[in-house]
PLY file of the C-alpha trace (Angstrom):
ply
format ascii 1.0
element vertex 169
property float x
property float y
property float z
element edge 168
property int vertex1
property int vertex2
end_header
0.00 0.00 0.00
1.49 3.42 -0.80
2.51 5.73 2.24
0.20 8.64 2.91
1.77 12.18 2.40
1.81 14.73 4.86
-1.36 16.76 3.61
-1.30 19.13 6.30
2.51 20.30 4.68
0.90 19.82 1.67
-1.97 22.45 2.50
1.20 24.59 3.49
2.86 24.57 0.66
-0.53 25.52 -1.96
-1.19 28.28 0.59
2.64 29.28 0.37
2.18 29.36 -3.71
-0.78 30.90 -3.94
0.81 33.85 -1.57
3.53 33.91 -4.03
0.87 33.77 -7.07
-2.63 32.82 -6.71
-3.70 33.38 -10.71
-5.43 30.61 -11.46
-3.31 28.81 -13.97
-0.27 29.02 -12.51
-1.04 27.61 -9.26
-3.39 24.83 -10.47
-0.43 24.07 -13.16
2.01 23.62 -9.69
-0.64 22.24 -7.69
-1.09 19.38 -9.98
2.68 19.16 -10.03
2.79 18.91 -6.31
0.20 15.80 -5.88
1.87 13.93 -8.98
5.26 14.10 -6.74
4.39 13.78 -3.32
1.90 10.88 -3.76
2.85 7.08 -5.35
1.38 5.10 -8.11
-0.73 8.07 -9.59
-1.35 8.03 -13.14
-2.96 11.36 -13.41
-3.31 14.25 -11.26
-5.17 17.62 -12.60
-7.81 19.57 -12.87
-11.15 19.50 -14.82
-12.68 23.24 -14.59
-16.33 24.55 -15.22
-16.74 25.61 -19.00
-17.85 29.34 -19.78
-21.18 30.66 -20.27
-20.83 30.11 -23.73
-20.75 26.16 -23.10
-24.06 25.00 -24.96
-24.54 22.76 -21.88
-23.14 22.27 -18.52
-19.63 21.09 -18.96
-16.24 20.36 -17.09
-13.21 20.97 -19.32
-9.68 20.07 -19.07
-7.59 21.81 -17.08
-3.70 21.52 -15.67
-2.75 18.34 -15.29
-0.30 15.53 -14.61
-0.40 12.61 -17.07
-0.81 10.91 -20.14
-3.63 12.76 -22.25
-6.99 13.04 -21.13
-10.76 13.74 -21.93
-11.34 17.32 -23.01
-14.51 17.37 -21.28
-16.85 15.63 -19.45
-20.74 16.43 -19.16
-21.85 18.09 -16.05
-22.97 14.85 -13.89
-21.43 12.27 -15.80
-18.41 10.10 -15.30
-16.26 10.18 -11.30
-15.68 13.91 -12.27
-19.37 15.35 -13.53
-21.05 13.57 -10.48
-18.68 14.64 -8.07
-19.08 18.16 -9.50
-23.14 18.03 -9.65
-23.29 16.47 -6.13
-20.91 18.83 -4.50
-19.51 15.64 -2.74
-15.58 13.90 -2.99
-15.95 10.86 -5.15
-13.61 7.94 -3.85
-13.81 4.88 -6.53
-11.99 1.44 -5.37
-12.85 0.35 -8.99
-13.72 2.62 -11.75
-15.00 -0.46 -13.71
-17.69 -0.61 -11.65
-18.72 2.85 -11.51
-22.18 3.75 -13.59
-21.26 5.75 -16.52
-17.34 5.36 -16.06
-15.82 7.81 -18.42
-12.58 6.27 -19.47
-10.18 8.69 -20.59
-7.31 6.48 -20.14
-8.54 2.67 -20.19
-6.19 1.30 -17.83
-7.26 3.11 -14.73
-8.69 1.47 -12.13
-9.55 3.58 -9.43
-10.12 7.36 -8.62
-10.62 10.09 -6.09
-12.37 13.40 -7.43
-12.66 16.58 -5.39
-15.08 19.59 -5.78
-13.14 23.00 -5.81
-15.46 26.00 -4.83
-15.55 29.75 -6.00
-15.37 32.05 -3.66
-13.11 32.00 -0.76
-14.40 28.19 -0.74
-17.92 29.90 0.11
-19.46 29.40 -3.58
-20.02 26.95 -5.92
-18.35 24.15 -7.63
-16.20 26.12 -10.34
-13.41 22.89 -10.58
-12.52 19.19 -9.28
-9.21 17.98 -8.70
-8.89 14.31 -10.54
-6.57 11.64 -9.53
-6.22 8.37 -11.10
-4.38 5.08 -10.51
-3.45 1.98 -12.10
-4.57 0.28 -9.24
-7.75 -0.67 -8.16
-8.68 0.70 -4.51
-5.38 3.30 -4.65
-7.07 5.82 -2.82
-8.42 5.58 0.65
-10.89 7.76 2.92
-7.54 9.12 4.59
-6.31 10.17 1.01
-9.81 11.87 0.34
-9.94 14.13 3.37
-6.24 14.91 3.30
-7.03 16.29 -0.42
-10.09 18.22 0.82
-7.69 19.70 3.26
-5.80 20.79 0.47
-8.32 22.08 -2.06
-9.35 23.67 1.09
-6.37 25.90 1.20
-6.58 25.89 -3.00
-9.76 27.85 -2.33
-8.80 30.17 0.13
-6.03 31.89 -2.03
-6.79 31.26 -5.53
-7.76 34.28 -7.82
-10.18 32.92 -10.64
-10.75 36.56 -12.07
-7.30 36.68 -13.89
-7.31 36.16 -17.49
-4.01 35.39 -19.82
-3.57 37.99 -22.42
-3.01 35.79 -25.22
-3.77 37.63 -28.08
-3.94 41.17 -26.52
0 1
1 2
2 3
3 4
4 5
5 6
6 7
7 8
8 9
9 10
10 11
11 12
12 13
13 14
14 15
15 16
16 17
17 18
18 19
19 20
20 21
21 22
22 23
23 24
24 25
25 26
26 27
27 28
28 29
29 30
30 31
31 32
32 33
33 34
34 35
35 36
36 37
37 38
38 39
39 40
40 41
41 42
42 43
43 44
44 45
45 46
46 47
47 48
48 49
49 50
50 51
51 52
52 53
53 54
54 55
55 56
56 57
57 58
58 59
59 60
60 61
61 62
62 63
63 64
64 65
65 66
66 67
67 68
68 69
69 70
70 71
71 72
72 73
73 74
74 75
75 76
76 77
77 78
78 79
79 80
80 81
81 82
82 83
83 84
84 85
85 86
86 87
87 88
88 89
89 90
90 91
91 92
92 93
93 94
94 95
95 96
96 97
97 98
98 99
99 100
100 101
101 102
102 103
103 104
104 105
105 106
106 107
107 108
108 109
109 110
110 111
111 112
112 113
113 114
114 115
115 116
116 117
117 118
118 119
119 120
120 121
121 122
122 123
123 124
124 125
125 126
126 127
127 128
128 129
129 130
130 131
131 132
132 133
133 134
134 135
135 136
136 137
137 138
138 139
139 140
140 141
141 142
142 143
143 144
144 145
145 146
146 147
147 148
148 149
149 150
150 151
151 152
152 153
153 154
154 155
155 156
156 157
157 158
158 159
159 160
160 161
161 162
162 163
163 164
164 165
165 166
166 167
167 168
């Protein structure tokens, strides 16, 4: 069984990066950076962010991330990362086989742990989840779940969605 990180340091360290920056690319791009190192036998660690108004429906899209290449998006409520958006809940799946409506970006994953992000100071609404996928089947445990609440916790608290990149401009 992989060892646990220290979340609480890890909490530390997103609040310490989002002092030093807290635009929202940049510290989701190191955040996902972070997980991928400090925690074993994870094939994919990112982000999946809520689309624009312009999205004709409800939709997460793909965000920084970890990894082999990934779904651009996922329907609001579908797949690990849609429900555990819609339900405002941390999905933790032993075996992503099993899972109705599996969305299976990368077919040999085998289990998951997906964790709402909220707007606002952590005070709003789902605007983000924080995917992590393994090889294995039951990777992730309940202790792995609430340590990365902890830390999307501390995500929320300093992160400044308002900046946009000036691509273009």
């Amino acid at each position: 069984m992989p060892q646990h990180p220290d979340y609480a340091s890890m909490a530390a360290q997103v609040r310490s990066l989002a002092e030093g920056d807290p635009r929202w690319l940049p510290l989701l791009a190191n955040i996902a950076a972070l997980i991928a190192e400090s925690l074993d036998d994870v094939s994919w660690a990112g982000f999946y962010l809520l689309a624009d108004g312009d999205a004709p429906a409800r939709e997460l899209v793909l965000g920084p991330f970890q990894g082999p290449l990934a779904c651009t998006s996922i329907p609001w409520g579908k797949g690990v990362c849609g429900t555990a958006a819609e339900a405002d809940e941390t999905q933790l799946v032993a075996n992503v086989l099993s899972f109705p409506g599996h969305i299976a970006c990368d077919a040999s994953s085998r289990s998951e742990v997906v964790v709402p992000v909220h707007g606002d100071g952590g005070r709003g609404g789902v605007v983000a989840v924080l995917d992590l996928d393994s090889h294995s089947p039951a990777r992730f445990s309940s202790d792995d779940a609430a340590g990365l609440e902890l830390v999307m916790r501390a995500l929320e608290e300093g992160i400044r969605w308002d900046w946009q990149p000036g691509f273009g401009r």
